[in-house]
C-alpha positions in Angstrom: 75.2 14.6 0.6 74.4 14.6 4.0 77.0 15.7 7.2 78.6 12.9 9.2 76.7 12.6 12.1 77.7 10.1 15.3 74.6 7.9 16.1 76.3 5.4 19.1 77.8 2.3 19.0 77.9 -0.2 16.1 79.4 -0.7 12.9 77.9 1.7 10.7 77.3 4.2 13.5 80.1 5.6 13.3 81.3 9.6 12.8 82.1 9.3 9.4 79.2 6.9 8.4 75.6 7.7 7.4 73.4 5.5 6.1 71.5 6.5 2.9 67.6 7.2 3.2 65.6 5.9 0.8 63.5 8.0 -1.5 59.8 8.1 -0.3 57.5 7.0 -3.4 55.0 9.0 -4.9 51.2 8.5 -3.9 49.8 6.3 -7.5 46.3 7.7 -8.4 43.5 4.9 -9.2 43.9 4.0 -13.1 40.2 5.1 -15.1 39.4 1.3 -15.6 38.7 0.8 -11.4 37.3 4.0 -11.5 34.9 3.3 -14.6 34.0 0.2 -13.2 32.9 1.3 -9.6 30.8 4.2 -11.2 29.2 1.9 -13.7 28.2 -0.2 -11.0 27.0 2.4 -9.1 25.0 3.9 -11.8 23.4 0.3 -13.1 22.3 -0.8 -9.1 20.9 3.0 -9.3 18.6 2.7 -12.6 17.6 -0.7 -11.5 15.9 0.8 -8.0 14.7 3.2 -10.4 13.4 0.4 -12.7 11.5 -1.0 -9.7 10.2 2.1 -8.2 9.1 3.3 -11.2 7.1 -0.6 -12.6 5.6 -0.4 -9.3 2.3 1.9 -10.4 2.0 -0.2 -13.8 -1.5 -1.3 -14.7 -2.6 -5.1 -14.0 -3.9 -7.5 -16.3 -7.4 -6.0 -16.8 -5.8 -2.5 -17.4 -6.5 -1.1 -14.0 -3.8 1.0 -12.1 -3.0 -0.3 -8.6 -6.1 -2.8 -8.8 -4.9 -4.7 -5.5 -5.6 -4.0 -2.3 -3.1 -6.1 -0.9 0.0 -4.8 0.6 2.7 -5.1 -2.0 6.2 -6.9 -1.4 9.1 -5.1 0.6 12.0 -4.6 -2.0 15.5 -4.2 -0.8 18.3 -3.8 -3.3 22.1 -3.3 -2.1 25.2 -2.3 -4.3 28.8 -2.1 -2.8 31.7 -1.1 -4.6 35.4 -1.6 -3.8 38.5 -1.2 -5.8 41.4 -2.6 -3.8 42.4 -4.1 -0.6 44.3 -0.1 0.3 41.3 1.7 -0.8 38.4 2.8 1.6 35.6 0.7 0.9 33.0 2.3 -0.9 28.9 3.5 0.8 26.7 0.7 1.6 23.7 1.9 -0.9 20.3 0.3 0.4 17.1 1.7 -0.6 13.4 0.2 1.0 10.5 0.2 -1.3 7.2 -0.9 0.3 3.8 -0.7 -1.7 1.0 0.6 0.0 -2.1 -0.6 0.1 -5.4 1.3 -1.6 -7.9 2.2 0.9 -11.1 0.7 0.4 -14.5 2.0 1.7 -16.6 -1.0 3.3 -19.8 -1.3 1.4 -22.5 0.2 3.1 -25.7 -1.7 3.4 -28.0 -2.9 0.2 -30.5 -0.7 -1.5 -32.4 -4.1 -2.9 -34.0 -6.4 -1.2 -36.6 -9.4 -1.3 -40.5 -9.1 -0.5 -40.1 -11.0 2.6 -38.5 -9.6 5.3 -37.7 -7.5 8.7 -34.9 -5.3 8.0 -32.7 -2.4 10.5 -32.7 0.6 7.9 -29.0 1.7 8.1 -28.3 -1.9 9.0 -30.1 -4.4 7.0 -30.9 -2.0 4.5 -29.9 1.8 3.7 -32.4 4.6 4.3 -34.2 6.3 1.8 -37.1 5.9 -0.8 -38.5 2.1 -2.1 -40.6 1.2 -4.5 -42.0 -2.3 -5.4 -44.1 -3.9 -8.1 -46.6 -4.9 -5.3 -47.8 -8.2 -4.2 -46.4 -11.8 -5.6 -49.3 -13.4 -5.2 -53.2 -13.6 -4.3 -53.1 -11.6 -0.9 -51.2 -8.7 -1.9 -48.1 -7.1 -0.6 -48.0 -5.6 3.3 -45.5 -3.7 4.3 -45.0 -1.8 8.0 -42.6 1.1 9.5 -41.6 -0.3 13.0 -40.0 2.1 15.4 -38.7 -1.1 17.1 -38.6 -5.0 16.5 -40.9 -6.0 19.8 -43.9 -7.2 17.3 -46.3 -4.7 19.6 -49.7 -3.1 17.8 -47.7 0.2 19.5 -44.9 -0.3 17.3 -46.7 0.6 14.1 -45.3 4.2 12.4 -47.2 3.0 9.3 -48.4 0.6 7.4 -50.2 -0.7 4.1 -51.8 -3.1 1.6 -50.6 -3.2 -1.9 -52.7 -4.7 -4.7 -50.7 -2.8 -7.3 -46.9 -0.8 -7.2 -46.0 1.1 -4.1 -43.5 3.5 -3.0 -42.3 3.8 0.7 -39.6 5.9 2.7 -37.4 4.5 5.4 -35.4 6.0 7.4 -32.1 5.0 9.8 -33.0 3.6 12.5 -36.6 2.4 12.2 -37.9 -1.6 11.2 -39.1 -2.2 7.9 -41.1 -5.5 7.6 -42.7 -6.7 4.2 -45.0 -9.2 3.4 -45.9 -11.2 -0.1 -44.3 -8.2 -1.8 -42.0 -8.3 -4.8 -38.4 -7.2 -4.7 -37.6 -3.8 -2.8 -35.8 -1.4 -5.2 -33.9 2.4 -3.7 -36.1 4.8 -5.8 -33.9 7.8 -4.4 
């Protein structure tokens, strides 16, 4: 055993006395059930944000992919694990999903329009090649290309009397004004 050794004063500190150390215990590894447990749990909180990324490009009701243009919700899912008060507690595992919306063009401007009118082309109406059916009733159908909307003589580009169909072309930023005409339909 171990040598006398003189440690001061006291009853069991004396030179022949030495008190007995006790053994130190050996580190106990985790059993497989806390660790099976922890790693399922970690694995299922996994496949469920999985789960959710994954539903979040599934078609609507109609059949149509991403048919919303709404932002989608914010999804936040978070697993912790532990296995006992000694152990270091496990990550923090927090993953952000949020949907983003579809862009949208704005619709540009009409390419039909009523007999009856003064229209911006590019505005009112889009630019390019109209046809009609001619006039809706006993006068026939007038139609005029404006460079502006003053109502001068001066502000003729051209102009016209329909008794039958007729075709015109407008372009972006000139007046179109129609008279007793049927409806305006973009030939091209």
């Amino acid at each position: 055993m171990n040598s006398p050794q003189y440690q001061g004063p006291g009853p069991y500190n004396t030179p022949h006395y030495t008190a007995p150390v006790p053994p130190v215990p050996s580190p106990r590894k985790p059993s497989r059930a806390k660790a099976w447990v922890t790693h399922g749990a970690v694995a299922f909180v996994a496949l469920l944000i999985g789960t959710g990324i994954g539903s979040s490009g599934e078609a609507d009701a109609d059949g149509k992919a991403g048919a919303s243009a709404k932002p989608g919700p914010t999804v936040t899912a978070t697993a912790t694990a532990t296995e006992t008060a000694k152990a270091a507690p496990a990550p923090t595992v927090t993953k952000t999903v949020t949907a983003k919306p579809k862009k949208t063009e704005k619709p540009g401007p009409p390419s039909t329009f009523s007999g009856d009118g003064e229209y911006l082309v590019g505005e009112d109406i889009a630019a390019g090649t109209y046809k009609t059916a001619g006039g809706d009733g006993s006068f026939g159908c007038y139609w005029a290309r404006l460079k502006d909307a003053s109502g001068e003589f001066d502000a003729i580009i051209a102009n016209n009397n329909l008794e039958g169909p007729g075709r015109v072309t407008l372009n972006k930023g000139e007046y179109f004004q129609t008279k007793r005409c049927a409806e305006w339909k973009k030939a091209g």
